[in-house]
C-alpha positions, 0 to 999 in steps of 0.5 A, a space after each residue: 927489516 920493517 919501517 913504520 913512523 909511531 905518533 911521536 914521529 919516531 921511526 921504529 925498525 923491526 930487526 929480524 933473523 929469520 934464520 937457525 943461524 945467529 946473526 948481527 946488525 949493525 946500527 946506522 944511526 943513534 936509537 933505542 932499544 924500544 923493548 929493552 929500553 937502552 941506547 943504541 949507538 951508530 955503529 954497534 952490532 946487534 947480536 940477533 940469534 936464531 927466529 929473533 927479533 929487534 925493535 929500535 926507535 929513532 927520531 
């Protein structure tokens, strides 16, 4: 996982699988899906599939 902090002061998460094989993440805090635009509650898992990539805002 990469970390940045956007204009707005969001800090944005770029989840990878660098891997053939699926994976998940499970979400440490609220945020949001940045390209999908839901919610994401603490505790969720993130299904990941093989080369995929996440991108999650949080304030």
């Amino acid at each position: 996982m990469s970390s940045s902090v956007n204009g707005r002061g969001e800090t944005v998460h770029v989840v990878h699988n660098w891997s053939w094989t699926p994976s998940t993440f499970t979400v440490p805090t609220d945020a949001e899906d940045v390209l999908g635009g839901d919610g994401v509650a603490p505790g969720a898992e993130l299904a990941l599939g093989a080369w995929d990539v996440r991108v999650l805002a949080t304030r």
